[in-house]
C-alpha positions as CSV (number, residue, x, y, z in Angstrom):
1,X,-166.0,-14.4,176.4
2,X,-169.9,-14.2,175.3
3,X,-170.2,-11.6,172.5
4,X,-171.4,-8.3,173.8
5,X,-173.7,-6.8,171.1
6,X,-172.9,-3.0,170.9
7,X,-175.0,-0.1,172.0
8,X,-176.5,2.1,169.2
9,X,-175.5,5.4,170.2
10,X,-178.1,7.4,167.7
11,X,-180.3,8.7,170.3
12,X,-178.4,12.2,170.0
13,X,-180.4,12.5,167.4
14,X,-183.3,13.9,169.6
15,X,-185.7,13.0,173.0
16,X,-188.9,12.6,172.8
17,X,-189.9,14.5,169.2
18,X,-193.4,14.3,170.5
19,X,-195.6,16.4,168.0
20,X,-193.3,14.5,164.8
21,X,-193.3,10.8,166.1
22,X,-197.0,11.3,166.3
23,X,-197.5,12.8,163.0
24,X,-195.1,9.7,161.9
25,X,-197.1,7.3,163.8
26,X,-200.5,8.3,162.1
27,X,-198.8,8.4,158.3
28,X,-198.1,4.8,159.0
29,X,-201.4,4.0,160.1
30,X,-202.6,5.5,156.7
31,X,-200.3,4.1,154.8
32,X,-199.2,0.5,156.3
33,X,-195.4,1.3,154.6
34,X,-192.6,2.7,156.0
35,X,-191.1,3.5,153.0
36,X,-194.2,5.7,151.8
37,X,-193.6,6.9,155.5
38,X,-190.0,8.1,154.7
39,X,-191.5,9.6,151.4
40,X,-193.9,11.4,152.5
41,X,-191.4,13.3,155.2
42,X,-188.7,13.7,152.7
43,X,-190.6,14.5,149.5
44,X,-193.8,16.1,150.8
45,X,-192.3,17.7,154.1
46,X,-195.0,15.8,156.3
47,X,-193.4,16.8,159.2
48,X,-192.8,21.0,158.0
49,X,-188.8,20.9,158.3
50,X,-187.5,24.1,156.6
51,X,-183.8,22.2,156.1
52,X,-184.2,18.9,154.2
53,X,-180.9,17.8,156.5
54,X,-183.3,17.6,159.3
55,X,-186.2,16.1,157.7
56,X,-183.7,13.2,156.9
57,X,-182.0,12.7,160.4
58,X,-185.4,13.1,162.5
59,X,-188.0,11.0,160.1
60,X,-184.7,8.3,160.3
61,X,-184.3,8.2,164.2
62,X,-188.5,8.4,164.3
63,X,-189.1,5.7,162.2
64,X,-186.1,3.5,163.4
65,X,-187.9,3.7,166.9
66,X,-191.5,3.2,165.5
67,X,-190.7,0.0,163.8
68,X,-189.6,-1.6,167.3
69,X,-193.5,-0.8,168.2
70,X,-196.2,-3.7,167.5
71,X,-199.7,-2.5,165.6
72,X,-201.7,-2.6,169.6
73,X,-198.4,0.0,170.5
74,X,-198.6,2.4,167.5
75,X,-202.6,2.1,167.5
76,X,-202.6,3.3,171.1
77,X,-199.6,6.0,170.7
78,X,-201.7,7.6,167.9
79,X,-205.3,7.0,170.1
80,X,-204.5,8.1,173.0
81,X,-203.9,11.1,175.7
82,X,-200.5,13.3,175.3
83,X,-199.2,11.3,179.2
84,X,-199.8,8.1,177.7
85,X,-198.8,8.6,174.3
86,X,-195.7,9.8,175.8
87,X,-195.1,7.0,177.3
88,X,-195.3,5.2,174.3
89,X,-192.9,6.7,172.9
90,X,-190.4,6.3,175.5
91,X,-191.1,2.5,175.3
92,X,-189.7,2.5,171.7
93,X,-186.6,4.5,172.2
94,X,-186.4,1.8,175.1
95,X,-186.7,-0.7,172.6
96,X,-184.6,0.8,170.2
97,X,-181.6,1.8,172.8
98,X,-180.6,-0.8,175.5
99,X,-178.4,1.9,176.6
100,X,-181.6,4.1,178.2
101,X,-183.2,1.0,178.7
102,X,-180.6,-0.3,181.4
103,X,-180.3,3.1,182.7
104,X,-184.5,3.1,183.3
105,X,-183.8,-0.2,184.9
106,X,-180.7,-0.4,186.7
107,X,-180.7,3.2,188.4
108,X,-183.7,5.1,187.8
109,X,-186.2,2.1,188.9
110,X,-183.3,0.4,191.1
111,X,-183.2,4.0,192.6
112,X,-187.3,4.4,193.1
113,X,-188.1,1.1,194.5
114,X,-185.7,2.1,197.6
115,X,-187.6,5.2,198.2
116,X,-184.3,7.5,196.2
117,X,-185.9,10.0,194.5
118,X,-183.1,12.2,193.8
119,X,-181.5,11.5,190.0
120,X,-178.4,12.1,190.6
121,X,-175.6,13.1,187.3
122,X,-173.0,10.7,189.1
123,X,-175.4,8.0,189.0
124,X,-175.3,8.5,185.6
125,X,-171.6,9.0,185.1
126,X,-170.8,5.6,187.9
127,X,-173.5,3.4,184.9
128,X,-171.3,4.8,182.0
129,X,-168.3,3.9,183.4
130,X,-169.5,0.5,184.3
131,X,-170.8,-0.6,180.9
132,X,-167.9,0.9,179.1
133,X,-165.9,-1.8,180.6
134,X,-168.0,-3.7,178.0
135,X,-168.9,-1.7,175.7
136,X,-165.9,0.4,174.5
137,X,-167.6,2.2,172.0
138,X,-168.4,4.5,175.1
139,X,-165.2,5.4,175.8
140,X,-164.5,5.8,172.0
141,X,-166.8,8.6,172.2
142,X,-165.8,12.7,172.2
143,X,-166.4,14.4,175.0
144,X,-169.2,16.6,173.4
145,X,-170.6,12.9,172.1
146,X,-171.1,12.1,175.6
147,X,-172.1,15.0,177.0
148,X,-175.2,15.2,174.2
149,X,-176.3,11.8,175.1
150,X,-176.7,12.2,178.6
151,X,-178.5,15.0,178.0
152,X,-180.5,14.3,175.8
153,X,-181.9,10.7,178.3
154,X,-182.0,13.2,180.9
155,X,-184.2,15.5,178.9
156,X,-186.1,12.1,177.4
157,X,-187.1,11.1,181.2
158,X,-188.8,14.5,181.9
159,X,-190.3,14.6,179.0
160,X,-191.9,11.3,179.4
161,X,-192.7,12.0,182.5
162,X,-190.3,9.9,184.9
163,X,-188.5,13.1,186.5
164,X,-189.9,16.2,187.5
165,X,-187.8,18.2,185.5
166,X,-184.4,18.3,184.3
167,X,-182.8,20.5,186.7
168,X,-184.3,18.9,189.7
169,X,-184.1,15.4,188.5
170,X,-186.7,14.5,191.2
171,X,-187.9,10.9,190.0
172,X,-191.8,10.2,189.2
173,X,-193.6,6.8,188.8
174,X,-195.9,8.1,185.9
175,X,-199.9,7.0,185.8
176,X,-200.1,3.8,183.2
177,X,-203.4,3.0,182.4
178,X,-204.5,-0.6,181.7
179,X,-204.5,-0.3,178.2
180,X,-200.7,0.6,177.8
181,X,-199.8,-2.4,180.7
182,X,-201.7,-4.6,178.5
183,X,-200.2,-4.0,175.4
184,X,-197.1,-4.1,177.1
185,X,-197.3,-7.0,178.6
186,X,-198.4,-8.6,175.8
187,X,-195.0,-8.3,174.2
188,X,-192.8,-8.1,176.6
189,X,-193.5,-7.9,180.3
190,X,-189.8,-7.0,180.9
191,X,-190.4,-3.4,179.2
192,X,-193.0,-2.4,182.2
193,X,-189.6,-1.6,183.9
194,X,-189.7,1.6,181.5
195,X,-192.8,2.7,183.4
196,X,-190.9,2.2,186.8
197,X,-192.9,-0.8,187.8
198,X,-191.8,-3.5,190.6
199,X,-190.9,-6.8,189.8
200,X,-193.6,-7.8,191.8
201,X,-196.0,-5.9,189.8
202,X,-194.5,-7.3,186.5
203,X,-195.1,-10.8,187.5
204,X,-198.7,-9.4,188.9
205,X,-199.5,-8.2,184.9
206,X,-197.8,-10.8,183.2
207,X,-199.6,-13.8,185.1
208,X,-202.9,-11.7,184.1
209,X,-202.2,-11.6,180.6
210,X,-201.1,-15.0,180.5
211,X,-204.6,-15.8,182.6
212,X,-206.0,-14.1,180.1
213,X,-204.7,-15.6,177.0
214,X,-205.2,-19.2,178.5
C-alpha cells in the first residue's frame, strides 16, 4: 500500500484573516525574513493582538501559508485589489491544506462545471467520509474538531469569494484577472482549480505560459 501522506488539520486556526495575512505579507516584503516576520508580530504586536496567545497561533498559521506563496504570489497579494488579493490568499491555504484543496476540486468545481450551484453540507460530510478511509486522522478527530473545520472552509469559500454566502452556499466562479492566472500558472497550473476553472481552461493557460516561456 502506497504511503498516504496525512492531512494537516491546522486550518481551525482561522479562514481567510484577510486584514493580518496582508499586514504579514507586506512585513515580509520589507524585511525578506520570516523570522523578523514572526518578531515583529510577537515582540512589536504588528498585527495589534491584545492576548499574546493569539498573536502566536494567527502570525503561525499566517506565515505557515505565506511561505507556500512564490515572490510573483506575495508581490501581487500585497499589490493588488481586496477580490484578487483574496484570492490569493485562498491559493495558499490551498497550498498549505490538501484537505480544502481536494474539497475545491472534487465537489465544489466537480459540482460547478455540471451547472450545481447548490453547496450542499452532505457533500461535505459524503468527501469526509470518503478520505477518512485514508486518512484516519479524520476519524480521530472530536466532534467539535470537525465541526470547526468545516466551518471554518465553509466560511473560507465565501470569504474568498467562491459561495455567495455561508447560509446559502450558492457557488460563484470568482473574476481572475490575468495577472493572478499568470502567476499561477507559472507554478502550478493544477492550482487554477482553486479559482473554479475547467480543465479545458487549465490546459488553455498552461499551453500560453509555456508559449510564452518558449
Amino acid at each position: 500500500m502506497d504511503f498516504i501522506l496525512k492531512y494537516q488539520l491546522s486550518l481551525i486556526a482561522g479562514s481567510i484573516l484577510f486584514n493580518d495575512t496582508l499586514k504579514t505579507a507586506s512585513l515580509y516584503l520589507r524585511l525578506q525574513d520570516w523570522q523578523a516576520v514572526k518578531n515583529e508580530i510577537l515582540n512589536e504586536n504588528a498585527l495589534q493582538k491584545k492576548k499574546v496567545a493569539t498573536r502566536v497561533r494567527q502570525s503561525r498559521e499566517i506565515i505557515k501559508r505565506l511561505r507556500n506563496l512564490n515572490s510573483p504570489q506575495l508581490n501581487l497579494l500585497a499589490n493588488s485589489d481586496p477580490d484578487t488579493s483574496k484570492l490569493i490568499i485562498l491559493l495558499a491555504i490551498a497550498k498549505t491544506y490538501r484537505l480544502i484543496y481536494e474539497f475545491i476540486d472534487e465537489v465544489v468545481c466537480a459540482k460547478w462545471v455540471l451547472f450545481d450551484y447548490t453547496l450542499l453540507e452532505s457533500d461535505y460530510e459524503r468527501f469526509v467520509q470518503a478520505k477518512s478511509e485514508l486518512h484516519p486522522e479524520l476519524e480521530n478527530l472530536t466532534d467539535s474538531s470537525k465541526a470547526k473545520i468545516k466551518q471554518v472552509i465553509f466560511r473560507t469559500l465565501a470569504e474568498a469569494g467562491l459561495l455567495d454566502s455561508v447560509k446559502s452556499k450558492r457557488i460563484i466562479q470568482p473574476y481572475v484577472s490575468e495577472n493572478l492566472l499568470e502567476v499561477v500558472a507559472q507554478d502550478n497550473p493544477a492550482y487554477l482549480k482553486v479559482f473554479l476553472l475547467s480543465d479545458t481552461d487549465i490546459e488553455r493557460h498552461k499551453s500560453r505560459t509555456e508559449t510564452c516561456e518558449a
